[in-house]
Each structure stands twice: as structure tokens, then as C-alpha cells.
C-alpha positions in Angstrom: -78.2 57.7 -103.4 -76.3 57.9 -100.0 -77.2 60.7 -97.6 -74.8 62.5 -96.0 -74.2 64.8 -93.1 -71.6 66.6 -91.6 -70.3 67.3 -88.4 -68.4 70.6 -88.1 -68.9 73.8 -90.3 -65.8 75.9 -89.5 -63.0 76.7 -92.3 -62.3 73.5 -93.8 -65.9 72.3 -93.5 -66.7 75.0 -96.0 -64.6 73.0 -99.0 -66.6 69.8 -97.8 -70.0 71.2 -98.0 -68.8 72.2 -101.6 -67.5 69.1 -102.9 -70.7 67.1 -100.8 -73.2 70.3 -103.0 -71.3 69.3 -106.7 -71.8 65.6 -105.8 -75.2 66.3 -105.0 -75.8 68.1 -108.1 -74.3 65.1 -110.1 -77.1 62.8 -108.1 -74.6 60.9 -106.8 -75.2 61.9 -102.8 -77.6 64.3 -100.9 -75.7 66.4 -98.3 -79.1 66.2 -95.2 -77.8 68.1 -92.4 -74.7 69.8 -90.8 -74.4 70.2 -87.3 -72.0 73.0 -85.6 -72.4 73.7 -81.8 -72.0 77.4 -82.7 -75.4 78.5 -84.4 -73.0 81.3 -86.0 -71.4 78.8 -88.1 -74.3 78.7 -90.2 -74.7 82.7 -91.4 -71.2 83.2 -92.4 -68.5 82.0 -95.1 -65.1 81.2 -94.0 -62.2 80.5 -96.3 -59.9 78.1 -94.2 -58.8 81.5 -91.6 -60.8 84.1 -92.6 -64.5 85.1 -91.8 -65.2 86.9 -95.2 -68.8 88.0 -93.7 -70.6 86.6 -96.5 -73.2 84.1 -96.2 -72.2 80.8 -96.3 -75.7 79.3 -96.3 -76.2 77.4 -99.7 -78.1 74.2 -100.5 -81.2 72.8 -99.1 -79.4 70.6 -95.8 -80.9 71.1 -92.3 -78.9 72.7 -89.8 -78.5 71.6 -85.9 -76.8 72.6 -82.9 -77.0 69.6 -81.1 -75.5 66.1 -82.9 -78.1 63.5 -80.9 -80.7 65.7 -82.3 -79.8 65.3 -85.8 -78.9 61.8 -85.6 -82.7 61.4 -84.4 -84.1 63.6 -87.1 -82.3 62.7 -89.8 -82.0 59.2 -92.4 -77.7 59.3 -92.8 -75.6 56.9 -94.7 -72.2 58.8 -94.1 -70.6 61.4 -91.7 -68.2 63.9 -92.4 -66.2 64.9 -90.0 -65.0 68.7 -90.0 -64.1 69.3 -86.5 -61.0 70.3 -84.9 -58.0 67.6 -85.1 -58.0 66.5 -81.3 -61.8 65.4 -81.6 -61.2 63.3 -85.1 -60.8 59.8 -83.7 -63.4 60.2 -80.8 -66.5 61.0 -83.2 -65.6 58.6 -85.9 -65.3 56.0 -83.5 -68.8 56.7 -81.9 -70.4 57.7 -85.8 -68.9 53.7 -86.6 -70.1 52.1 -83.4 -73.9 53.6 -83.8 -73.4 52.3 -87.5 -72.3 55.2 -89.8 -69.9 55.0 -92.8 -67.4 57.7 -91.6 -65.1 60.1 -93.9 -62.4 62.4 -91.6 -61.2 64.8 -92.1 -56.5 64.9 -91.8 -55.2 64.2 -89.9 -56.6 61.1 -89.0 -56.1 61.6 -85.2 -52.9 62.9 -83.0 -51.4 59.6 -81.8 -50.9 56.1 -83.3 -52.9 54.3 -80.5 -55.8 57.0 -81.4 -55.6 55.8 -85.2 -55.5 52.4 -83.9 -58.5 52.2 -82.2 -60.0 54.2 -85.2 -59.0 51.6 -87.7 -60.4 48.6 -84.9 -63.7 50.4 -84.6 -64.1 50.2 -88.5 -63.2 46.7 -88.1 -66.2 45.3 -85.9 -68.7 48.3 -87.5 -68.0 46.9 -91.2 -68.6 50.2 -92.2 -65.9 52.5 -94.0 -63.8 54.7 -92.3 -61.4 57.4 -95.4 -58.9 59.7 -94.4 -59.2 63.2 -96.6 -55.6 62.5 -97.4 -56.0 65.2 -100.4 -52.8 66.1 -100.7 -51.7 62.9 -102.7 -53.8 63.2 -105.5 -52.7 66.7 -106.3 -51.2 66.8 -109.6 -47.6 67.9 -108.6 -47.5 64.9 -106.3 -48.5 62.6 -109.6 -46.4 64.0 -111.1 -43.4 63.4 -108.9 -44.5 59.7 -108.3 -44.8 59.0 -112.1 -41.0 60.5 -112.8 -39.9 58.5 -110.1 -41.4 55.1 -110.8 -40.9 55.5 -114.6 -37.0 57.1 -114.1 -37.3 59.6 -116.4 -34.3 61.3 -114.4 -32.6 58.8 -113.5 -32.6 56.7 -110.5 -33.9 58.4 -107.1 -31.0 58.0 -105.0 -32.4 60.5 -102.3 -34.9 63.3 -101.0 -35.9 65.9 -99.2 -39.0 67.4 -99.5 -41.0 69.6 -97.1 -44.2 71.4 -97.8 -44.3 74.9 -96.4 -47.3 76.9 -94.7 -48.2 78.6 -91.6 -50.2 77.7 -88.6 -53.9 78.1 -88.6 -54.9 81.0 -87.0 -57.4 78.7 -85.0 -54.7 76.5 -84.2 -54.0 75.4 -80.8 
């Protein structure tokens, strides 16, 4: 069973610690330990934008403030990373150079020469690097891909598609 801990526990990290809890319960990972800078983090849910003020403490994962000491403390196969998009590429790329599979949260980073030094650390770690690239496995998106590839509607001669939502209110 791979241990896991994340790094992060703001909006999206809330969906994570979920999904990490069901695998978990399946036996299939233990979520360890999250770490969040902002001790807060931990007594609170947020959906996504909202602070609902309920607790968002469930499971049995240890909780830090401070990533060097959880690293130390704690025996991790994988790192999740739930942190704000301009920090994605610098923490996977020191979680894979100190030897941690890595799983990142979209997007994968803000420029291509970010990405690609992303992609080159997971190269000389060996470990794995995944993009939470959700959005393709939604059914709507299947569904789309299969009426296109099996031309149920004819021949795709062209597209446009654009999927609509507002900025995060924690946003920069």
C-alpha cells in the first residue's frame, strides 16, 4: 500500500483529500499527512471558493505547517500537490529530485519551459510525475470523443468549443 501525503489543503485540496480517504478505504493507499502553511486550513471545509465553516478535519492523516518537517516525520510514497498554480512545477520538481512519485494538481505549471523542466526532473528521478487532467475523463468529453471517432454524425469537419466558468475568487 503506497502512502501518501499532500501538500496544500485550500479549495481544491479538499476533493483530493476525498478521493485519497475513498482510496484509502478501498486499501488501496493511506493518505499520512497534509501539510498547509496556514494552521487554519486544517479546522475548516472549503468547497473550491467558499469557507462553509464546517470542519473539514476527517480521517486519521497528520497535519503540519512546515513541509521539511513532515518529510522528516513521515514514511511517503507519493505527493500531492494542491497549492496555488505558480508553485506547481517548483514543488514537484524538488518532491522528484528528493525521490517522491509526484501527482499535480492542473495546470501542470504556467509556461512550457516550466513543464519542461517538470517532465526532465521526472526523467533522471524515475519516479512518476500525473497531471490531474480530470476534465478528460468526464463523461460528456467521452462521449464527444466516441461520436467523433466512430462518425455517428458524420464526418467532423470543424469545432469550436469553449468551456465556460468564472475566475476563482482566490485567483491572482
Amino acid at each position: 500500500m503506497k502512502n501518501v501525503a499532500m501538500i496544500g489543503f485550500g479549495g481544491i485540496a479538499q476533493a483530493h483529500k476525498n478521493a485519497h480517504l475513498r482510496l484509502e478505504s478501498e486499501g488501496k493507499e493511506r493518505l499520512v499527512a497534509v501539510c498547509d502553511i496556514t494552521p487554519s486550513s486544517f479546522e475548516k471545509r472549503i468547497k473550491i471558493n467558499i469557507d462553509t465553516g464546517e470542519k473539514s478535519f476527517e480521517g486519521s492523516f497528520n497535519t503540519y505547517t512546515d513541509l521539511e518537517e513532515m518529510l522528516a516525520n513521515e514514511q511517503i510514497d507519493l505527493i500531492d500537490i494542491c497549492l496555488p498554480t505558480p508553485l506547481h512545477s517548483e514543488y514537484a520538481i524538488k518532491m522528484l529530485e528528493r525521490g517522491y512519485h509526484v501527482q499535480s494538481e492542473k495546470p501542470m505549471s504556467l509556461t512550457e519551459d516550466e513543464c519542461r523542466k517538470m517532465i526532465e526532473a521526472r526523467d533522471r528521478s524515475g519516479k512518476q510525475l500525473m497531471i490531474g487532467q480530470c476534465l478528460r475523463f468526464y463523461r460528456q468529453y467521452e462521449f464527444l470523443k466516441a461520436c467523433i471517432e466512430d462518425g455517428r454524425y458524420g464526418k467532423l469537419l470543424s469545432g469550436h468549443m469553449s468551456r465556460l466558468g468564472n475566475c476563482p475568487k482566490w485567483s491572482w
